[in-house]
Backbone as CSV, one residue per row, in Angstrom:
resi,resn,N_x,N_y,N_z,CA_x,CA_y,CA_z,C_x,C_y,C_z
1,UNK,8.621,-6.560,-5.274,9.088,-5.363,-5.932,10.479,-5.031,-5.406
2,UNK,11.017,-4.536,-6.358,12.543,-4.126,-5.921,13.402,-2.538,-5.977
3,UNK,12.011,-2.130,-5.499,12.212,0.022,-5.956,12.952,-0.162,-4.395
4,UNK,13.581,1.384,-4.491,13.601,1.884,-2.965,12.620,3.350,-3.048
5,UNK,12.070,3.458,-2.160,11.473,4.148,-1.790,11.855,5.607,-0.804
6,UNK,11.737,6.612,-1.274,12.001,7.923,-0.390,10.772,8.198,0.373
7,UNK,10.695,8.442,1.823,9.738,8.830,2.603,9.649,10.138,3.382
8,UNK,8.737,10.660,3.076,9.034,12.026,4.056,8.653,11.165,5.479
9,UNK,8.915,12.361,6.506,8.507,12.046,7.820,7.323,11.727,8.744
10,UNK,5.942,12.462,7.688,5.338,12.228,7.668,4.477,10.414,7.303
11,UNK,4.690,10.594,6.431,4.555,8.849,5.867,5.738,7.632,6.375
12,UNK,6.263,7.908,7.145,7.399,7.219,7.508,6.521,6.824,9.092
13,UNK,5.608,7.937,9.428,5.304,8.339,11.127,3.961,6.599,10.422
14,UNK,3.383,7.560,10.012,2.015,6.336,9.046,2.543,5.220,9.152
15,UNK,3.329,5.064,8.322,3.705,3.230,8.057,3.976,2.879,9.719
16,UNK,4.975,3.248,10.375,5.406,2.965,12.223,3.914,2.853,12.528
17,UNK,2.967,3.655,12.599,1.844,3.634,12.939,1.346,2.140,12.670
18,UNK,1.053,1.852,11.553,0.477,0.565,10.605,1.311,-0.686,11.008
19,UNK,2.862,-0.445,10.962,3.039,-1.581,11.450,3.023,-1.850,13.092
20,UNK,2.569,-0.932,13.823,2.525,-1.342,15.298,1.074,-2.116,15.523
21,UNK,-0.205,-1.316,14.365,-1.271,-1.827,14.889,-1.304,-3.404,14.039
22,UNK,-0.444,-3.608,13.104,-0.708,-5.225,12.153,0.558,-6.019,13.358
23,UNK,0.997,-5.642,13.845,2.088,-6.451,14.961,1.132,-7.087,16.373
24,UNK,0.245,-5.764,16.425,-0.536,-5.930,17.628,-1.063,-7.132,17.378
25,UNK,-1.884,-7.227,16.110,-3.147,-8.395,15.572,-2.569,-9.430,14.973
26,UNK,-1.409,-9.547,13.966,-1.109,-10.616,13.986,0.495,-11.155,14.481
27,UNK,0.730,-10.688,15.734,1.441,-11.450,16.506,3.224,-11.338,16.201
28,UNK,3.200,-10.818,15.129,4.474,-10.981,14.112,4.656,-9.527,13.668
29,UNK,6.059,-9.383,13.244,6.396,-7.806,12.763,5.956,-7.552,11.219
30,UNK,6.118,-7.077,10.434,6.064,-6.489,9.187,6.996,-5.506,8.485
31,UNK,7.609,-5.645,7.713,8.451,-4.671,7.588,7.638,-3.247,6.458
32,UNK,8.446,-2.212,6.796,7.850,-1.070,6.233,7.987,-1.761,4.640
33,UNK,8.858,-2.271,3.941,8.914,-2.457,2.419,7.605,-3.170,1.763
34,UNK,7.240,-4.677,3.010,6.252,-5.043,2.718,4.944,-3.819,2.860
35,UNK,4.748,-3.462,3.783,3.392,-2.602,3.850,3.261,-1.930,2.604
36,UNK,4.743,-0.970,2.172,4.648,-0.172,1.133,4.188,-1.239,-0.510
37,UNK,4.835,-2.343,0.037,4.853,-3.167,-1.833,2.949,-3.765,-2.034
38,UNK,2.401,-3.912,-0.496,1.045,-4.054,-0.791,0.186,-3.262,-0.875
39,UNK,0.378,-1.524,-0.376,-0.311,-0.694,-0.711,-0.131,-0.191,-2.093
40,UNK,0.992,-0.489,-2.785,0.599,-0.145,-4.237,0.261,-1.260,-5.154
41,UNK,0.425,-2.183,-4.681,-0.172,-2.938,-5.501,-1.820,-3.201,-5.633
42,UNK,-2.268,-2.461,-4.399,-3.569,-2.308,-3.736,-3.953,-0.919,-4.974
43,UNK,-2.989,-0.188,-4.826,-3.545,0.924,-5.705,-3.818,0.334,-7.054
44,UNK,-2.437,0.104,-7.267,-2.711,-0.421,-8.875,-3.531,-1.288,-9.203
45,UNK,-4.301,-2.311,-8.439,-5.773,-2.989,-8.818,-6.715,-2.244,-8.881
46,UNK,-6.605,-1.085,-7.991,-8.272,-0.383,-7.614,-7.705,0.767,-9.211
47,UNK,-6.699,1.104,-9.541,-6.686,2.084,-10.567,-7.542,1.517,-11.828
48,UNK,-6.473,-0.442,-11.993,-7.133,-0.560,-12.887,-8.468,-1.088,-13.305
49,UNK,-8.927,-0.638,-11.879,-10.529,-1.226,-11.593,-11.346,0.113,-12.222
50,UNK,-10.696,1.102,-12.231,-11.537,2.191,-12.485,-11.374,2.144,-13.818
51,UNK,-10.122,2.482,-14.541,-10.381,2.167,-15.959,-10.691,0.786,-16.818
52,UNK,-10.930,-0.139,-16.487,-12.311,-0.962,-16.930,-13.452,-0.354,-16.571
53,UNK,-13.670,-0.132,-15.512,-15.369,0.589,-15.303,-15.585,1.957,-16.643
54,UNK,-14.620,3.021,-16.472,-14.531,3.659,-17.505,-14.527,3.256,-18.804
55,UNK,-13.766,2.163,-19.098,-14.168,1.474,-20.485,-15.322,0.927,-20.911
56,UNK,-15.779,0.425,-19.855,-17.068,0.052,-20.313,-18.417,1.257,-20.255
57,UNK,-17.722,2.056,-19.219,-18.963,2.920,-19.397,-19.010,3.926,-20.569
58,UNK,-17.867,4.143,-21.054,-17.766,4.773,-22.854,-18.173,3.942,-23.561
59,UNK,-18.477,2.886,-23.813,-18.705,2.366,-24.916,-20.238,1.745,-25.419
């Protein structure tokens, strides 16, 4: 993905958080862009997991 992203301070503290504990376990850094480009893409499967379930359950 090629957005930029605005972060409050809050979610900025989160991601530092996330990438210290995925640095801890796998050995290697992560950058905040990646974390952010797999948590929405994480969203956007589980969204469109719900509307199939919803589709099928209307019909």
């Amino acid at each position: 993905m090629t957005h930029s992203y605005r972060l409050d301070a809050q979610t900025s503290f989160r991601i530092q958080e996330i990438q210290m504990i995925l640095a801890k376990k796998l050995n290697k850094r992560i950058s905040k862009k990646s974390i952010i480009d797999k948590a929405i893409l994480a969203l956007q499967e589980k969204m469109e997991t719900m509307v199939e379930v919803k589709k099928d359950g209307a019909d």
